[in-house]
C-alpha positions in Angstrom: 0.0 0.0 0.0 1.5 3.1 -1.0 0.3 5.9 1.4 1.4 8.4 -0.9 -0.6 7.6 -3.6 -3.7 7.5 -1.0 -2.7 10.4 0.4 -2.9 12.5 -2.9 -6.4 11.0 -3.5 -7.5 13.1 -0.5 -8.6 9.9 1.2 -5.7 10.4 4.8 -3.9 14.0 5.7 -1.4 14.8 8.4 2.1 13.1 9.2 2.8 10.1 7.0 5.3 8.4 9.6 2.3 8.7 12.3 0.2 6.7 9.7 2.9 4.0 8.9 3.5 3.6 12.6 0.1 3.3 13.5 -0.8 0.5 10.8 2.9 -1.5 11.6 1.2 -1.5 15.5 -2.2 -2.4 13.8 -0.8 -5.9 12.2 1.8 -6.6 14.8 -1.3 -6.3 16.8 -3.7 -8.9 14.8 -0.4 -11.0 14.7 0.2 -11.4 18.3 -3.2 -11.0 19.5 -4.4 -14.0 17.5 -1.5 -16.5 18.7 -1.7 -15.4 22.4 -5.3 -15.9 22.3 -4.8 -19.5 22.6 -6.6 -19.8 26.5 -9.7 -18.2 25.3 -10.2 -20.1 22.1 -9.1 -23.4 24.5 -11.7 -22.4 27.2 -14.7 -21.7 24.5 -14.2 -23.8 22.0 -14.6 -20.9 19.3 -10.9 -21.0 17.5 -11.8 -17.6 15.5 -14.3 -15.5 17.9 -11.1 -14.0 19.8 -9.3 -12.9 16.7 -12.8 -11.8 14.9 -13.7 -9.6 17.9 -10.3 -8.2 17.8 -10.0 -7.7 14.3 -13.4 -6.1 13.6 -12.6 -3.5 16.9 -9.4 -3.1 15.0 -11.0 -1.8 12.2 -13.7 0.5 14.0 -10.2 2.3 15.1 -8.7 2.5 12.5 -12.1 4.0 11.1 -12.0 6.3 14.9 -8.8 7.3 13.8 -9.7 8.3 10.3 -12.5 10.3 10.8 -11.2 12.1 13.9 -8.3 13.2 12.1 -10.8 15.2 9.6 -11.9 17.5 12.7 -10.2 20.7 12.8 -7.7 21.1 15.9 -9.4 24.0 17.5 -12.8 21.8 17.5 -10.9 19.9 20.7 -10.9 22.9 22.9 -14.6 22.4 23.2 -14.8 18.7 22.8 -12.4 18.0 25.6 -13.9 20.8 27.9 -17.3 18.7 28.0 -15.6 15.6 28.1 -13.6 16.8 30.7 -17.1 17.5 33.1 -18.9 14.1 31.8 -15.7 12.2 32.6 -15.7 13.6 36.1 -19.6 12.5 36.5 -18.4 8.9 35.0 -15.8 8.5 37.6 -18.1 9.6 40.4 -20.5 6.8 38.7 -17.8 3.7 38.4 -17.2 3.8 42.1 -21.1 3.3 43.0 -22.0 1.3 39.9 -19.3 0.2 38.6 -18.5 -3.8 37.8 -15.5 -5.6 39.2 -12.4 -7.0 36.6 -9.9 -8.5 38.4 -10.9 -7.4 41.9 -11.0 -3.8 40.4 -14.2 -2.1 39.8 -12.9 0.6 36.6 -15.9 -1.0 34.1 -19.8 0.7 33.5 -22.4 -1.3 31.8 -24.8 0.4 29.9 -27.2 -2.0 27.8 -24.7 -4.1 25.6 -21.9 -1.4 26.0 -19.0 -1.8 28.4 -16.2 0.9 28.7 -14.0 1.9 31.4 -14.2 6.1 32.3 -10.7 6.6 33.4 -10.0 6.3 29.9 -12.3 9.3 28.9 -10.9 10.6 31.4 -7.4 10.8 30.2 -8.3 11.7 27.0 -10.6 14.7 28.3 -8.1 16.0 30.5 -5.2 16.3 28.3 -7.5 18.5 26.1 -8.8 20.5 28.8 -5.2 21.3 30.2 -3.6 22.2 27.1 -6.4 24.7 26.4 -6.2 26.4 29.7 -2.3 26.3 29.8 -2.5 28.0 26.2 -5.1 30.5 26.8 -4.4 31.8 30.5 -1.1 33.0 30.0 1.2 35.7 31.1 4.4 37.3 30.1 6.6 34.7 31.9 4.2 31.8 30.6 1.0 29.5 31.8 -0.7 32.1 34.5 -1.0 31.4 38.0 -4.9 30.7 37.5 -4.0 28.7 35.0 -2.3 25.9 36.7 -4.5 26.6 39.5 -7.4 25.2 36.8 -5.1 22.7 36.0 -3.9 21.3 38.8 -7.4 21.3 40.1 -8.6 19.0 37.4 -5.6 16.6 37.7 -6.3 16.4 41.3 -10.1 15.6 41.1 -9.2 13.1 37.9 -6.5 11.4 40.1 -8.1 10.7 42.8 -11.3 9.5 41.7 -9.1 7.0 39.5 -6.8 6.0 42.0 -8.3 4.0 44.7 -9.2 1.5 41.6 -7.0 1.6 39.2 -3.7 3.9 40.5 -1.5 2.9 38.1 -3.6 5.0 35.4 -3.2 7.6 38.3 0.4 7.5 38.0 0.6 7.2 34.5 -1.6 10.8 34.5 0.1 12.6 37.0 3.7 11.7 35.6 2.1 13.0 31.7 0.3 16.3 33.4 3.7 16.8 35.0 5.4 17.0 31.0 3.0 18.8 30.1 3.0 21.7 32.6 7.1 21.8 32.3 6.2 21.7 28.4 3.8 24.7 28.6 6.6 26.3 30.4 5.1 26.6 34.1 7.4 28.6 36.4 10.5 26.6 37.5 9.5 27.1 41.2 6.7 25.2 40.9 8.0 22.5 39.0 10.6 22.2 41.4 8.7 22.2 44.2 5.9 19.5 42.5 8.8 17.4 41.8 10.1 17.0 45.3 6.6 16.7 47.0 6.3 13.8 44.1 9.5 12.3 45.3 8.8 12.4 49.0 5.3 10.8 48.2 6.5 8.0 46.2 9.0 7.4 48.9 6.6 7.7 51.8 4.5 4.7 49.6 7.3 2.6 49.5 8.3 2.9 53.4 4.3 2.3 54.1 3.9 -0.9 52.1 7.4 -2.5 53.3 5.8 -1.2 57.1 2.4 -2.7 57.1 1.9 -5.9 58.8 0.6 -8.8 57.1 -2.5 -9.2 59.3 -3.8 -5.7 58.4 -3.6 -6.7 54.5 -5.6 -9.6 55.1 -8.2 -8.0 56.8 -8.0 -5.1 54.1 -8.9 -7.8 51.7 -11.7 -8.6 53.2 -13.4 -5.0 53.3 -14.9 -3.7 50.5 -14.0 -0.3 50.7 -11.2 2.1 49.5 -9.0 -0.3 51.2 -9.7 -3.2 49.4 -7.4 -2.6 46.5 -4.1 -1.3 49.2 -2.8 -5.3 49.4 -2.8 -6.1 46.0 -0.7 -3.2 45.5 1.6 -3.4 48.7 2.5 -7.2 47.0 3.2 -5.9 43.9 5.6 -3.2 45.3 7.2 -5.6 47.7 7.2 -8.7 45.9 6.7 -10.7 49.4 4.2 -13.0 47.7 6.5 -13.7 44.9 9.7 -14.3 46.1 9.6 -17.4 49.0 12.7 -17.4 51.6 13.2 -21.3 50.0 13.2 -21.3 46.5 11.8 -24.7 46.9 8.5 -23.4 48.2 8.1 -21.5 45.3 4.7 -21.9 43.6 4.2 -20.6 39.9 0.9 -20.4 39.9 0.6 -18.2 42.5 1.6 -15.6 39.8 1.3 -17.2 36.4 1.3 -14.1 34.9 5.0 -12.2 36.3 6.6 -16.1 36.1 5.4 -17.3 32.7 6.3 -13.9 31.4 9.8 -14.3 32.2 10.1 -17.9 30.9 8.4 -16.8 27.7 11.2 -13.7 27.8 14.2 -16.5 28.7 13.1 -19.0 26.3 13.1 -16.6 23.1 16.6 -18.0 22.3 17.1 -14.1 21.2 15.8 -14.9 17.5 12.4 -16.5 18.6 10.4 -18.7 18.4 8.5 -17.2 15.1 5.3 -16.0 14.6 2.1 -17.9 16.3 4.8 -20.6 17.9 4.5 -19.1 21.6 4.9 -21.7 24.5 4.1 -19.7 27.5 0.9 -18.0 26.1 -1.5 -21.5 26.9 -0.3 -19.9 30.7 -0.2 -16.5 31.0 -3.8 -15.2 32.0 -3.4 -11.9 30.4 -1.0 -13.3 27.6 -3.3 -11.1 24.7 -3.3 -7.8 26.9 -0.8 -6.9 30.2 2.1 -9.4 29.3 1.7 -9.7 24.9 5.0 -7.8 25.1 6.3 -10.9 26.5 4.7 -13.0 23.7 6.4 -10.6 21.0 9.6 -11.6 22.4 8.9 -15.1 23.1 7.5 -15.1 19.4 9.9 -12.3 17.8 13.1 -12.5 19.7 15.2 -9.5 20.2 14.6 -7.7 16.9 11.0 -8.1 17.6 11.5 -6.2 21.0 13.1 -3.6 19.7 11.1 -2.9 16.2 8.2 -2.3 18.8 10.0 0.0 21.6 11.1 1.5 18.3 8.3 2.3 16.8 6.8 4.2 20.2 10.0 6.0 20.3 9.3 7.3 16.4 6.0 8.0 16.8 7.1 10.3 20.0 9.8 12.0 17.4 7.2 12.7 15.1 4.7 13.9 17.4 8.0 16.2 18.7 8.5 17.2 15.1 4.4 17.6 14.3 4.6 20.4 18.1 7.8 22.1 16.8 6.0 23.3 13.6 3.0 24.6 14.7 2.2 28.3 15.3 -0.7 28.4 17.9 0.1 26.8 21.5 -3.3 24.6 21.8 -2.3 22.1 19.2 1.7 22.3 19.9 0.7 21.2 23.6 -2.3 18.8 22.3 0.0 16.7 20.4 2.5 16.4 23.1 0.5 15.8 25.5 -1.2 13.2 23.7 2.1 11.5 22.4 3.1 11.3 25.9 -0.2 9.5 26.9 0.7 6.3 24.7 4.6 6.9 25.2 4.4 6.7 28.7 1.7 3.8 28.9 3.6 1.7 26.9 6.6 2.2 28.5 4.9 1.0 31.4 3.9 -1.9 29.9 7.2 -3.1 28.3 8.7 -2.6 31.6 5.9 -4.6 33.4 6.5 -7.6 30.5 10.3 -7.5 31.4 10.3 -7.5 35.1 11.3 -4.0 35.3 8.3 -2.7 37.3 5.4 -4.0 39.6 2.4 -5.2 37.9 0.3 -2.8 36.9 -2.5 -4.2 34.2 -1.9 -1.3 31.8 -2.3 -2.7 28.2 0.3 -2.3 25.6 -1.2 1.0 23.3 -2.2 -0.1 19.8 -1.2 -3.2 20.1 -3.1 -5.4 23.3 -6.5 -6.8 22.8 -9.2 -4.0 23.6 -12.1 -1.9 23.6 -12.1 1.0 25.3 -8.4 1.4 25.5 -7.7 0.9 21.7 -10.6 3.4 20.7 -9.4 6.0 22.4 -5.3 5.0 22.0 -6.7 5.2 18.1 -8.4 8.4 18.9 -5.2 9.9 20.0 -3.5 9.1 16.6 -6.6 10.3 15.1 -6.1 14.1 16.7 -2.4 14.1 16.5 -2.9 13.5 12.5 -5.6 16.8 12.3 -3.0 19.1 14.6 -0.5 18.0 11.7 -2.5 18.9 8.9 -5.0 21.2 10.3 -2.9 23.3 12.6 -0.9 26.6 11.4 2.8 26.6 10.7 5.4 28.7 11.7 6.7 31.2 8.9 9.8 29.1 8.9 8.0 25.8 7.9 5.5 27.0 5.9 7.8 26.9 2.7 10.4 24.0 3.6 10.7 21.2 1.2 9.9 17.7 3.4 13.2 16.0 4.2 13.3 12.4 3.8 13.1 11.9 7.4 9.6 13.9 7.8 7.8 11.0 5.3 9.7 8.3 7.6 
């Protein structure tokens, strides 16, 4: 497929790398998804529903995508300022209503639809922020009211999130951090976030290494805010992992952590190939948290890398996409956006390789989906309008594309 060729039809606009990155994810995504679907086609019988499902909500975002990136850039202001207030009521609405995954209640049913609101909410609030930080300004940058807005939103988003699902937490406070230091907040402030960040995270770590076993299992028993504080106090620690015998260690305690790191050691660097995966038939999440682990399992090495390559272009092209526009909105839309998938798949990869705690954050564009991969797809879809939609600088407006800007 030549996107060129499409591309002077009229039929896509904006940043061809973006596209090619976003269809290389797309297949590498139907590739993997299908072979690590292997315990759900096992447990139902239906070889083909997985991959169908997949495949045809694969399509609707690559459609999301499409269509989105038709909307002017300025039409997000107001788009995200009302998703920003509905998201807000949908978060207030998942913790009453809200059905349990996992022992986590992040899910709202409505008739035959099922989507998860902190992913609305992510999406709303990076609009919302870069609006306000590009219209409240001063002569030394983003106004004091500004941030106050900000900062205001972020904190209402965050904690509603959190006590269910505070990995998305952290994954919006460390991107609403980039953002402000993007939008050129006073260094005082950033400073002075930073270091209350850092004495949190370390006041997290001393609590969950401090609480006494007894307490978590009688946390685990509540149902209230508590209820989600041992699962994360294990993760952090790793006291259920990691036995003082080695002998009493128990694999399926943690299929998903162990399996993942066999699947990792038994790629034999070149892989297995496509579709040939050994650990997927036991590795719950195999098609979602841990399919990085199948890609390498699968892919080998060169696998790994093409992936955390391609997230690291399409954060150079979003970088490039900022740099040339003339109005602040889309500059700060695309960045912020960029650093929404960049970050969460970061995360991921890490999770896959042992890097980090377990955090059940998919693997953007590429884990199986619904919510997450129509809005991830959404995302592409607005970064493509700011880079055909949005003003230039004078210096760009007349520069021949390199070879590198088609890449």
């Amino acid at each position: 497929m030549n996107l060129n060729n499409i591309k002077n039809k009229n039929l896509i606009h904006g940043d061809l790398g973006i596209w090619a990155v976003f269809i290389i994810l797309c297949t590498i995504s139907l590739i993997e998804v299908y072979s690590a679907s292997s315990r759900m086609t096992f447990a139902t019988g239906a070889y083909w529903d997985p991959i169908m499902q997949h495949g045809s909500f694969m399509l609707m975002g690559i459609f999301i995508a499409w269509l989105v990136h038709f909307i002017p850039c300025n039409y997000f202001k107001l788009l995200c300022t009302i998703g920003m207030f509905i998201s807000i009521f949908l978060l207030i609405a998942v913790l009453v209503i809200g059905q349990k995954t996992n022992d986590a209640g992040r899910w709202i049913q409505i008739g035959f639809i099922r989507f998860q609101p902190s992913e609305i909410a992510k999406l709303s609030l990076v609009g919302f922020s870069c609006f306000i930080l590009s219209s409240l300004r001063d002569e030394k940058g983003a106004s004091p009211t500004a941030l106050k807005i900000v900062a205001l939103a972020a904190f209402i988003t965050i904690v509603l999130i959190f006590t269910e699902n505070a990995s998305t937490a952290f994954i919006i406070a460390i991107v609403m951090y980039c953002i402000c230091f993007y939008a050129q907040i006073r260094k005082k402030i950033l400073i002075a976030v930073f270091c209350l960040g850092a004495l949190g995270f370390g006041s997290i770590i001393t609590v969950a290494y401090s609480i006494p076993e007894e307490t978590l299992d009688a946390w685990t028993k509540t149902d209230g805010p508590l209820h989600r504080v041992p699962t994360w106090v294990h993760r952090i620690t790793d006291s259920q992992e990691r036995p003082a015998d080695p002998k009493d260690f128990k694999p399926q305690e943690n299929p998903q952590k162990t399996y993942a790191k066999v699947a990792i050691a038994q790629s034999n660097i070149i892989g297995r190939g496509p579709g040939n995966s050994k650990q997927r038939d036991f590795i719950p999440q195999a098609f979602s948290d841990f399919i990085y682990a199948i890609i390498i399992e699968e892919l080998g090495i060169v696998g790994a890398v093409l992936v955390l390559c391609l997230y690291l272009v399409l954060m150079y092209r979003s970088m490039r996409i900022a740099q040339k526009c003339k109005a602040l909105f889309p500059s700060y839309l695309v960045m912020g956006l960029a650093l929404m998938i960049g970050v969460q798949a970061m995360m991921n990869m890490a999770v896959a390789v042992g890097a980090f705690p377990v955090t059940g954050q998919p693997l953007p564009l590429v884990s199986r989906g619904g919510t997450s991969l129509f809005i991830t797809c959404t995302y592409i879809g607005m970064i493509l309008s700011v880079s055909h939609t949005a003003k230039r600088k004078p210096e760009y407006e007349t520069k021949k594309p390199r070879a590198i800007d088609v890449l």
